[in-house]
C-alpha positions in Angstrom: 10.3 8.6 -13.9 9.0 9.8 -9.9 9.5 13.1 -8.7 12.7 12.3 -6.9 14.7 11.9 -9.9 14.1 8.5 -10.3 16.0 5.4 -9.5 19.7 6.3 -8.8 18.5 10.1 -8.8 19.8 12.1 -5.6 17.0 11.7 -3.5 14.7 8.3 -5.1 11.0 8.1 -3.5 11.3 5.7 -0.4 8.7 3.4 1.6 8.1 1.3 4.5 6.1 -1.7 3.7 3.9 -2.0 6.2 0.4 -3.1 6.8 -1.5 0.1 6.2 -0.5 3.4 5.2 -0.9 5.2 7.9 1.5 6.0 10.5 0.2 3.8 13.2 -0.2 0.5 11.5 1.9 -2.1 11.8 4.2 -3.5 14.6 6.1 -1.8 17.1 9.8 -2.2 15.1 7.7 -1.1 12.0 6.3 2.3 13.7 9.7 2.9 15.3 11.5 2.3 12.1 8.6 4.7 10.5 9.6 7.6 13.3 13.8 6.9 12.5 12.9 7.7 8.5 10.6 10.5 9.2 14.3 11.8 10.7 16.6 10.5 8.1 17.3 13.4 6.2 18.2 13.9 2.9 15.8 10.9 2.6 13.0 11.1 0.4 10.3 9.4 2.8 7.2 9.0 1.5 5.5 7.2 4.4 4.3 3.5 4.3 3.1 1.7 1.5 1.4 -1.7 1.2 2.0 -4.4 -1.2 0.2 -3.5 -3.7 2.2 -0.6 -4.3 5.5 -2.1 -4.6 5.2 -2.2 -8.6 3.3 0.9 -9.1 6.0 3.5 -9.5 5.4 5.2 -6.5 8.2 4.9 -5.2 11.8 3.5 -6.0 12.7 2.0 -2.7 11.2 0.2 -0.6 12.4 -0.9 3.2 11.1 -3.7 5.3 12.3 -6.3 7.5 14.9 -9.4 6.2 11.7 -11.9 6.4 9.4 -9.6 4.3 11.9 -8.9 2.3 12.8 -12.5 1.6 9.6 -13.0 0.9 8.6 -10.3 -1.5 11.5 -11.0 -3.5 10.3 -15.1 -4.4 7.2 -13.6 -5.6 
């Protein structure tokens, strides 16, 4: 279980998936989509993550684009 109470806990661990964790990887819907979060209260933003982290526990949602998306999920 993460810190944020875990999934469907008030306030689950979220990231971007990006190319890099830091803040000014990735393209320019993926840095503006970073700012919007960082706003997004009561969200628990935890910044961007890469692939790689999508199954370690780190976090219990992850955001990203329809294409991304589609194509994380047929892995």
């Amino acid at each position: 279980m993460s810190a944020g109470g875990g999934l469907g806990g008030p306030e689950p661990p979220l990231g971007l998936l990006n190319v890099g964790e830091e803040d000014e990887r990735g393209t320019a819907v993926v840095m503006e989509a970073y700012q919007l979060l960082l706003k997004a209260a009561p969200l628990n933003f935890v910044g961007n993550v890469e692939g790689r982290d999508v199954f370690r526990g780190d976090v219990d949602v992850v955001v990203c684009d329809g294409f991304i998306g589609n194509v994380a999920l047929k892995l």
